[in-house]
C-alpha positions as CSV (number, residue, x, y, z in Angstrom):
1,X,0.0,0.0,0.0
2,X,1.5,3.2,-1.1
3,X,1.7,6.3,1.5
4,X,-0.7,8.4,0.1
5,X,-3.3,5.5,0.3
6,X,-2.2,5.1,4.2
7,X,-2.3,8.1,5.0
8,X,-6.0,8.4,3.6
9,X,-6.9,5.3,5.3
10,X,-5.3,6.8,8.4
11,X,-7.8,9.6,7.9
12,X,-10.5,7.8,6.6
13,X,-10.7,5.4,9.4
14,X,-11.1,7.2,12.9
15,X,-14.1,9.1,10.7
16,X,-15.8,5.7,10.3
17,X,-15.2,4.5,13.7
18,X,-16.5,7.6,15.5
19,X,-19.2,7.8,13.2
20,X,-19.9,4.0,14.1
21,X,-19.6,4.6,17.6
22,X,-21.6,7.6,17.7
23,X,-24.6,5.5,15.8
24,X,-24.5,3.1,18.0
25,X,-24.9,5.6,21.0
26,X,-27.6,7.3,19.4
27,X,-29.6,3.9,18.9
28,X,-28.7,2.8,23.1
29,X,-29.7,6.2,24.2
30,X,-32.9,6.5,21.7
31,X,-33.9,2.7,22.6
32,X,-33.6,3.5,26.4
33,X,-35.3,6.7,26.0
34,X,-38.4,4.7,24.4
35,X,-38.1,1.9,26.4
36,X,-38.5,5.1,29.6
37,X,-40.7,6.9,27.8
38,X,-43.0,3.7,27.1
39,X,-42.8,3.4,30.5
40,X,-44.1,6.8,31.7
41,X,-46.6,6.6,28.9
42,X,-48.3,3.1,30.7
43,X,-48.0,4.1,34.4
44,X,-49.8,7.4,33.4
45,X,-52.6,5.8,31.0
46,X,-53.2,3.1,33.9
47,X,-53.3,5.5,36.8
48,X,-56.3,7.6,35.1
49,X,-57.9,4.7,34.2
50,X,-57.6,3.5,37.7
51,X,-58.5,7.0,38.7
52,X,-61.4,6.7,36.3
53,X,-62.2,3.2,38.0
54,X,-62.6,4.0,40.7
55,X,-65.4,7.0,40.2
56,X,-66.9,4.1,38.6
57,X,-67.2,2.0,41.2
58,X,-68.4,4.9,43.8
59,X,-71.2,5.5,41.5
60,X,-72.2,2.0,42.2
61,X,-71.8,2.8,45.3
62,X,-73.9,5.5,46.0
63,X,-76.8,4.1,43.4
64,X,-76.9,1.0,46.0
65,X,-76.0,3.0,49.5
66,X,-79.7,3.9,49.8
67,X,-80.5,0.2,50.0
68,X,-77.3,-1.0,52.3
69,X,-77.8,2.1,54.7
70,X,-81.3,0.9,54.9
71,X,-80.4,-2.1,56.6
72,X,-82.1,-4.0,54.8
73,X,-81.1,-7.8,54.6
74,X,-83.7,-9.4,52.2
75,X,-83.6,-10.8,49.2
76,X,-86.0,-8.5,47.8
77,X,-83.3,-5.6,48.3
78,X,-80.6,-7.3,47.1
79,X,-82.0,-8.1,44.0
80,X,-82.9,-4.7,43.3
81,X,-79.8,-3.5,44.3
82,X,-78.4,-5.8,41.6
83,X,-80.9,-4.6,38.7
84,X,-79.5,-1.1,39.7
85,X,-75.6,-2.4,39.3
86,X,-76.6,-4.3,36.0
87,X,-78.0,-0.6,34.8
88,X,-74.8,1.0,34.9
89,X,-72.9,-0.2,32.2
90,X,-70.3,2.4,29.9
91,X,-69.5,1.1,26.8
92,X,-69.5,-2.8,25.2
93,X,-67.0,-3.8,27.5
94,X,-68.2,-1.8,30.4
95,X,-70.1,-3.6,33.4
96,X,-69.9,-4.0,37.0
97,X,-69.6,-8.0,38.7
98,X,-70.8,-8.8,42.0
99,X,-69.1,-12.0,44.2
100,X,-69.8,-12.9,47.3
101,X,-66.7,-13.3,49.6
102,X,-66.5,-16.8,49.0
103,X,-65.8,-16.5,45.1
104,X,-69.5,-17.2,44.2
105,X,-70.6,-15.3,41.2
106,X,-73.4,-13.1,42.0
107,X,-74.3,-10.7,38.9
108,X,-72.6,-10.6,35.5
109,X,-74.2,-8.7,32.9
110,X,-72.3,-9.8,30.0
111,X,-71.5,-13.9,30.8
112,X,-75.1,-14.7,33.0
113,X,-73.5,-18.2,32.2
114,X,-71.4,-17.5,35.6
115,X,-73.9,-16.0,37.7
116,X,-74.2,-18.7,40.6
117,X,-71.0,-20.6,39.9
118,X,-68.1,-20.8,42.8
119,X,-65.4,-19.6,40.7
120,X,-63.0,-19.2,44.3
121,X,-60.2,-21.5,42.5
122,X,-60.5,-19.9,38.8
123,X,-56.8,-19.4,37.4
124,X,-55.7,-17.6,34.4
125,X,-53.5,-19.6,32.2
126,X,-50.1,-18.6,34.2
127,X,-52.1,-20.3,37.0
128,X,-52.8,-16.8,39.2
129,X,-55.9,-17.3,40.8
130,X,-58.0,-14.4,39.5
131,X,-61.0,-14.3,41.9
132,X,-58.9,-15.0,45.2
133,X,-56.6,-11.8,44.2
134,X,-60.0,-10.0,43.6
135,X,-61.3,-11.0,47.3
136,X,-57.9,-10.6,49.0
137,X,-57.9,-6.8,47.7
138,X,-61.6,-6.1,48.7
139,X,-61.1,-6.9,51.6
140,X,-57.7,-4.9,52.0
141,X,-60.2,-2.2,52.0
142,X,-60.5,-2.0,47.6
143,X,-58.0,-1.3,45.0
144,X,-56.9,-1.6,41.4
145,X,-56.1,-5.6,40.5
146,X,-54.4,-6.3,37.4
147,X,-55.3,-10.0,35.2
148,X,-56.9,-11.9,32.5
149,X,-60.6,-12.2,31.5
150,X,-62.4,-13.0,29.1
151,X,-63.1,-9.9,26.4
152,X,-67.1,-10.1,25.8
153,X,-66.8,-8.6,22.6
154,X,-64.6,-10.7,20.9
155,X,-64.4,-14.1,23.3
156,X,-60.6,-13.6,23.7
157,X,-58.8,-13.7,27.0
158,X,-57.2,-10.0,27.1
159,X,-55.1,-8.4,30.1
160,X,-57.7,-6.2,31.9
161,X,-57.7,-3.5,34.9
162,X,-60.2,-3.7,37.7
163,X,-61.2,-1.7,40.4
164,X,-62.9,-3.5,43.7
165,X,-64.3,-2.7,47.0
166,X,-66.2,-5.2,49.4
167,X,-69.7,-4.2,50.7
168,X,-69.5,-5.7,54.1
169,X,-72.9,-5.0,54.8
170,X,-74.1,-7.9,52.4
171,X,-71.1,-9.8,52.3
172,X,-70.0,-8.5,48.3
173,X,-67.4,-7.8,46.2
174,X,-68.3,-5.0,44.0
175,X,-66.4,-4.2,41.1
176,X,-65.6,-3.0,37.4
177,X,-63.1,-2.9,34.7
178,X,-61.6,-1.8,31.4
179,X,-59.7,-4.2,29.0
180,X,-56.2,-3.3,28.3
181,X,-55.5,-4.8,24.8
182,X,-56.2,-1.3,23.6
183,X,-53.9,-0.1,25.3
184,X,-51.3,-2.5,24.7
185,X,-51.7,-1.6,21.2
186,X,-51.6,1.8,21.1
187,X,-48.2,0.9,23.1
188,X,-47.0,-1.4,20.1
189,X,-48.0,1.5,17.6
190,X,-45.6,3.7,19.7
191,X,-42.8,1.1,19.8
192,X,-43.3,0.1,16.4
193,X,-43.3,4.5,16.0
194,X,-39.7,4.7,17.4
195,X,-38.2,1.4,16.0
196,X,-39.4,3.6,12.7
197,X,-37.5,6.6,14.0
198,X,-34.3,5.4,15.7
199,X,-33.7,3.4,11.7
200,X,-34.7,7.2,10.0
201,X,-32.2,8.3,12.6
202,X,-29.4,5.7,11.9
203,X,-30.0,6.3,8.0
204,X,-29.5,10.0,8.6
205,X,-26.3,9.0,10.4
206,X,-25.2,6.7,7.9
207,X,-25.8,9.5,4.6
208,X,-24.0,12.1,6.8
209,X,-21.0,9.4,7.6
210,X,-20.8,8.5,4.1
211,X,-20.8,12.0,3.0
212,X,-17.8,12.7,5.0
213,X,-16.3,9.9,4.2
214,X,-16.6,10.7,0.5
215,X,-15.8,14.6,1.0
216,X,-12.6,13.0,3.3
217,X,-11.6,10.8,0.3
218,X,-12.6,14.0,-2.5
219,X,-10.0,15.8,-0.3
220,X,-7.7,12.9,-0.2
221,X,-7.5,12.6,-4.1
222,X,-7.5,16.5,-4.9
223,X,-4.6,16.5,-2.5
224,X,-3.2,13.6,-4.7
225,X,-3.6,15.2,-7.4
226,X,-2.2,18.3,-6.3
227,X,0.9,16.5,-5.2
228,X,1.1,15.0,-8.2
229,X,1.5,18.1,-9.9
230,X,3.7,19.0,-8.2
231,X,6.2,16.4,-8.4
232,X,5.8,16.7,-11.9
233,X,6.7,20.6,-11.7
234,X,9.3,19.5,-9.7
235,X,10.4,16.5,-12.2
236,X,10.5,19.2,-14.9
237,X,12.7,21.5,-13.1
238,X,14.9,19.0,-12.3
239,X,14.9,17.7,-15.6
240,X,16.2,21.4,-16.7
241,X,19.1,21.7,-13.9
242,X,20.2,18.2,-14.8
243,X,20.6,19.4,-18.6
244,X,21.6,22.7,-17.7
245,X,24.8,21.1,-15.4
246,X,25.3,19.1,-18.2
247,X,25.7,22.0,-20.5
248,X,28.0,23.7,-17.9
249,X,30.0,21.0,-17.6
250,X,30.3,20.7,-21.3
251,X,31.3,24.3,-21.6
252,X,33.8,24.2,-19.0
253,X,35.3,20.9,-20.2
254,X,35.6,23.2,-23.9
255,X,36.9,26.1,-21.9
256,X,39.9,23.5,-20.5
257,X,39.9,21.9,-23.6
258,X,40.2,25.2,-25.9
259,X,42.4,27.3,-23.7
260,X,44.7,24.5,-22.4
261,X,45.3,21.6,-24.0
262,X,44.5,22.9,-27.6
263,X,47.3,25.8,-27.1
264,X,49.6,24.2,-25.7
265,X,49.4,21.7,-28.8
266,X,49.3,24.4,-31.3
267,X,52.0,26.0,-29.3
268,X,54.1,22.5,-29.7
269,X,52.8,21.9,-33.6
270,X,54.3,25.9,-34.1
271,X,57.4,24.6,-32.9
272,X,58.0,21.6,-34.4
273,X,57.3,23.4,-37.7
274,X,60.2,25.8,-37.0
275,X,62.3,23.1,-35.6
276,X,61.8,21.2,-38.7
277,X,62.4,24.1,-40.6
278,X,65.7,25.1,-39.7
279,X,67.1,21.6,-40.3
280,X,65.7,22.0,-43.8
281,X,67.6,25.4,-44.2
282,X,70.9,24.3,-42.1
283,X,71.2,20.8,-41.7
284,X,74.7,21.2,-40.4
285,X,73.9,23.8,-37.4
286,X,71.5,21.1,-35.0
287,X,73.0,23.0,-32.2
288,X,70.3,25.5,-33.4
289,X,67.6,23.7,-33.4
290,X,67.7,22.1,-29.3
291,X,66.3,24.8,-27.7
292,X,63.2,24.8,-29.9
293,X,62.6,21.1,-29.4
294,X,63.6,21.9,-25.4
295,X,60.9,24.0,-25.3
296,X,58.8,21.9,-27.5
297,X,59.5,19.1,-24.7
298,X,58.5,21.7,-22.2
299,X,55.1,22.5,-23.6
300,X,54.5,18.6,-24.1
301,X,54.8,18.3,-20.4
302,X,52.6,21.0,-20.0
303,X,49.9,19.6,-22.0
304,X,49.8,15.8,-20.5
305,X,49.5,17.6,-16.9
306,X,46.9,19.6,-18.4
307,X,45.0,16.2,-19.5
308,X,46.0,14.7,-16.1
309,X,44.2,17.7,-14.9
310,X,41.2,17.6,-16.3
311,X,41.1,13.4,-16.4
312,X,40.9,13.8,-12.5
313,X,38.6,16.5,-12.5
314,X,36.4,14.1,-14.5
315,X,37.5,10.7,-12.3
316,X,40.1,11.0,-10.0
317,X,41.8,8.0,-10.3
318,X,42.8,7.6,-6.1
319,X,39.3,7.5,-5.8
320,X,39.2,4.2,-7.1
321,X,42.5,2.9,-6.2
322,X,43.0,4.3,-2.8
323,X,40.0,6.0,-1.9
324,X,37.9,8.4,-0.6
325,X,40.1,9.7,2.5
326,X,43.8,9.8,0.3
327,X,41.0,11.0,-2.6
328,X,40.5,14.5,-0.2
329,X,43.9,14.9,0.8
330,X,45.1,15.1,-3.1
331,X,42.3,17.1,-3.8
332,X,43.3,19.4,-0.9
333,X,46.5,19.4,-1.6
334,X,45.9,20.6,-5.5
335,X,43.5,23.3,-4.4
336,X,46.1,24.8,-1.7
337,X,48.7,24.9,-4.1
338,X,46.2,26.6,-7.1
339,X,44.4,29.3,-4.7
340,X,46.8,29.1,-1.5
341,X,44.6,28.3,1.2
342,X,45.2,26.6,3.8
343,X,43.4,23.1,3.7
344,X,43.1,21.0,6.6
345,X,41.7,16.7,5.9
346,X,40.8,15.2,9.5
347,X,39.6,12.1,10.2
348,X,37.1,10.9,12.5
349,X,36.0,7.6,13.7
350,X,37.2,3.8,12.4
351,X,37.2,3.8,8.3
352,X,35.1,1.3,7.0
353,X,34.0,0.2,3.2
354,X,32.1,2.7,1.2
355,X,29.8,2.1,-2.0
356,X,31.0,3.8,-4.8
357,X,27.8,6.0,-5.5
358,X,28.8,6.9,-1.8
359,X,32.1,7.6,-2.3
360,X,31.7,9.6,-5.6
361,X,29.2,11.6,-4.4
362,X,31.2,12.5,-1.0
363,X,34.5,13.6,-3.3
364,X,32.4,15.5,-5.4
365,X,30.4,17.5,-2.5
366,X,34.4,18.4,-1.3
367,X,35.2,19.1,-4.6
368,X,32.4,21.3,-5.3
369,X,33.0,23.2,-1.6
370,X,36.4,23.8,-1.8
371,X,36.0,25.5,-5.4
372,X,33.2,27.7,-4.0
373,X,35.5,28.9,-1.4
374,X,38.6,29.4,-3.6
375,X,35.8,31.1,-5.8
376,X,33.6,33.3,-3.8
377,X,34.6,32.5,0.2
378,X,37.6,35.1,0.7
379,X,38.8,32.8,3.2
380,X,42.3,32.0,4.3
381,X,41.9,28.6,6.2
382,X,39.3,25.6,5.7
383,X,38.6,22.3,7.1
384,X,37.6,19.2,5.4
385,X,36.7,16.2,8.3
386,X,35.6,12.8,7.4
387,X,33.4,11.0,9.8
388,X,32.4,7.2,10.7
389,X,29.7,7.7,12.6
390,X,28.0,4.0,13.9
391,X,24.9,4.6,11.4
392,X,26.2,7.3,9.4
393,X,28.8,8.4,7.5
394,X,29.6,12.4,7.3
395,X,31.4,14.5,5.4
396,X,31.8,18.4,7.2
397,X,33.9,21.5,5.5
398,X,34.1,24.4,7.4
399,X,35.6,28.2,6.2
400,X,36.4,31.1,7.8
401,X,35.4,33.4,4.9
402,X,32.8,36.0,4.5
403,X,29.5,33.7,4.1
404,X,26.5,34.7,2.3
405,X,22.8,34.7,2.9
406,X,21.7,30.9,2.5
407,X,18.1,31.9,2.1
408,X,18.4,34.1,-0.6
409,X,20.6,32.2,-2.7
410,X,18.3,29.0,-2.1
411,X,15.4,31.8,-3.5
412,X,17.2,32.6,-6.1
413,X,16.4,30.2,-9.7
414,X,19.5,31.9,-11.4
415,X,21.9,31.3,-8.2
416,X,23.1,28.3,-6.2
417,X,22.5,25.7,-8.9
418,X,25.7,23.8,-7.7
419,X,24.3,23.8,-4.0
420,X,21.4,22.4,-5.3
421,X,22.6,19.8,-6.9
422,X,24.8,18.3,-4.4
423,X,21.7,18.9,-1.9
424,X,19.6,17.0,-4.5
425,X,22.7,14.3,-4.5
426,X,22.7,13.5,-1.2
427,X,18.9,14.0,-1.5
428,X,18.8,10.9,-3.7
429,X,21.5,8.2,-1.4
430,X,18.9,9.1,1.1
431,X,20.8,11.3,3.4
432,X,20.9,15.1,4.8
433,X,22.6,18.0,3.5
434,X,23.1,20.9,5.8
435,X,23.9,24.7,5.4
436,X,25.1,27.4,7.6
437,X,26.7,30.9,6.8
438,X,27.0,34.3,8.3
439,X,30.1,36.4,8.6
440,X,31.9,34.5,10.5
441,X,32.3,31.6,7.5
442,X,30.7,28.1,6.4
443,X,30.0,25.4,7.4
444,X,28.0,22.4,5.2
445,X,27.8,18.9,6.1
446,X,26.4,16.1,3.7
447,X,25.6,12.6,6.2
448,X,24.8,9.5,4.3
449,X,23.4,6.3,5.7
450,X,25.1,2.9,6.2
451,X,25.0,0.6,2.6
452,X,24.9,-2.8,3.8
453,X,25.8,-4.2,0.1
454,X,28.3,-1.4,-0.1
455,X,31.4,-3.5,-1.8
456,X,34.6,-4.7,0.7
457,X,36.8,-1.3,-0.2
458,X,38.1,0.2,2.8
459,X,39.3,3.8,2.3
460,X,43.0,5.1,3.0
């Protein structure tokens, strides 16, 4: 996986996680808030319909209190106390029961079937007894029961609410009810409501999390792009500062070429001719003619140290024989006796083998240094050290010359192309070039990294 795709993954990522995570506490706090809300929603329904119960059942009472305060005990009263309860009925599934204390149905206006039936051990399919709970909180002095009865309009057990209170005058359990299905319901409908909501919710989170994720990723490949760009840009430039040094390096090698070795040649082919020419016109007088070929030896000399010269510019041959340490010293050596500085080659550290690329690139950094301060530095003394570092090897030169401002000459398209090469040099062995001037002199260090496969040449 390249780096660019990392590094979008790296962002792309902790956006999906955090919009996972933050889905998934939405959905736990919006199921608990339904679940509570749900809650609120029953305990409220069924404490006004106990509420409402319960004026029910002291309706009943007071359309039967004339009778019971009466004391009458006969049956007479009793049954029209019962015609009165068997009145008051609210709705299809509305009634009031009566049961004596002993679980014997008494009046029923919807199932007659169970008027005069003991229904004391009655139990709802959980097994609860249902009339013995009914009794039991009668007698507790009334209440609101909870169970399951049989739903007149549709023959169906459903869960039901009921509200009863003992008449202890006649012995009775007097009571009422409302069927909860309804309600239960309505309850699903709201559950059902904000299952519907909490997946509108988690689809909103999903668009939103995918539209960040694509706006991340649209970011990630404009970026991309834009890098691209500008590596190309860069490509392109160095494409024209590799051809331009080339060009230099052409025009100086015609420069040595022209104004060294092609004169002195001339110089010699002049010389010969007149050397040749004076035996023609006095064979017997050679004493005449050694000087000129003296002098034509002379300028021979001169022109095979010129092509030394320019030979080792090109490839200096220690480099390859010796090394790169006896490499700098001859280099220093030449350049103090050309611009008469004062060159100093240190060593540092235990030498070890160097790969040629290494090696090259290390001579030609001094090389290029030394010339720059011979050129431009004003300096009178200069120090070339060569490190061994455990992980590293460095190469440091140090002047005490005037400087320059780095900044500017690094600004500056027209200036500083050598410095930017050898930057991009060391750029490409993966090491570090550094840079420092001011007035007090330079200082420039190129550090290259340990080459494992680097080839068994230690240098001198």
């Amino acid at each position: 996986m390249k780096l660019r795709q990392k590094i979008l993954l790296l962002a792309v990522a902790p956006l999906a996680v955090a919009m996972l995570g933050i889905a998934l506490a939405v959905r736990h706090q919006a199921t608990a808030l339904v679940r509570h809300e749900r809650g609120l929603v029953e305990a409220a329904y069924l404490q006004s319909k106990e509420t409402e119960l319960r004026h029910y059942v002291e309706l009943a009472q007071s359309a039967i209190a004339p009778l019971v305060r009466a004391g009458r005990d006969d049956a007479a009263a009793r049954q029209a106390a019962m015609a009165a309860l068997a009145r008051l009925d609210y709705g299809p599934d509305g009634y009031f029961f009566l049961y004596d204390m002993q679980g014997r149905n008494l009046m029923h206006p919807r199932q007659p079937e169970l008027v005069g039936q003991d229904l004391w051990e009655l139990r709802d399919p959980q097994g609860v007894p249902t009339i013995q709970r009914l009794i039991a909180t009668a007698r507790a002095g009334g209440g609101a029961v909870r169970y399951l009865w049989k739903k007149p309009s549709s023959q169906q057990l459903a869960p039901k609410l009921g509200y009863v209170v003992a008449v202890p005058e006649w012995g009775w359990m007097l009571g009422t009810g409302i069927y909860l299905d309804d309600v239960e319901e309505t309850l699903r409908q709201l559950d059902a409501r904000a299952e519907t909501d909490i997946r509108e919710t988690m689809a909103w989170i999903g668009v939103i999390a995918a539209i960040s994720i694509l706006l991340v990723a649209a970011g990630g490949l404009a970026l991309n792009i834009s890098e691209h760009r500008e590596a190309d840009a860069k490509l392109r430039q160095l494409a024209q500062r590799v051809v331009q040094s080339q060009e230099e390096e052409r025009a100086r090698l015609s420069r040595d070429l022209h104004d060294g070795v092609s004169q002195l040649l001339v110089s010699v082919k002049l010389l010969l001719e007149t050397a040749a020419n004076r035996l023609r016109q006095a064979p017997a007088q050679a004493e005449v003619v050694v000087p000129v070929l003296d002098t034509t030896l002379v300028r021979l000399d001169a022109a095979f140290n010129e092509v030394r010269r320019v030979s080792r510019n090109l490839r200096p041959a220690l480099l390859d024989d010796l090394g790169l340490l006896a490499a700098l010293r001859h280099l220093a050596r030449e350049m103090a006796d050309e611009s008469g500085l004062a060159i100093d080659v240190a060593l540092e550290g235990t030498p070890r083998p160097l790969a040629d690329e290494q090696a090259t690139a290390l001579f030609r950094i001094a090389q290029e240094a030394l010339t720059n301060v011979a050129r431009h530095a004003h300096a009178r003394r200069v120090g070339v050290t060569l490190s061994f570092l455990p992980a590293h090897t460095c190469l440091a030169v140090r002047d005490d010359g005037s400087g320059f401002d780095v900044a500017r000459m690094q600004s500056d398209p027209r200036r500083g192309i050598g410095l930017r090469n050898l930057r991009e040099r060391v750029a490409a062995l993966g090491g570090h070039f550094d840079l420092a001037s001011g007035p007090g002199g330079t200082w420039l260090c190129a550090t290259l990294p340990l080459a494992p496969d680097s080839p068994a040449r230690m240098p001198a």
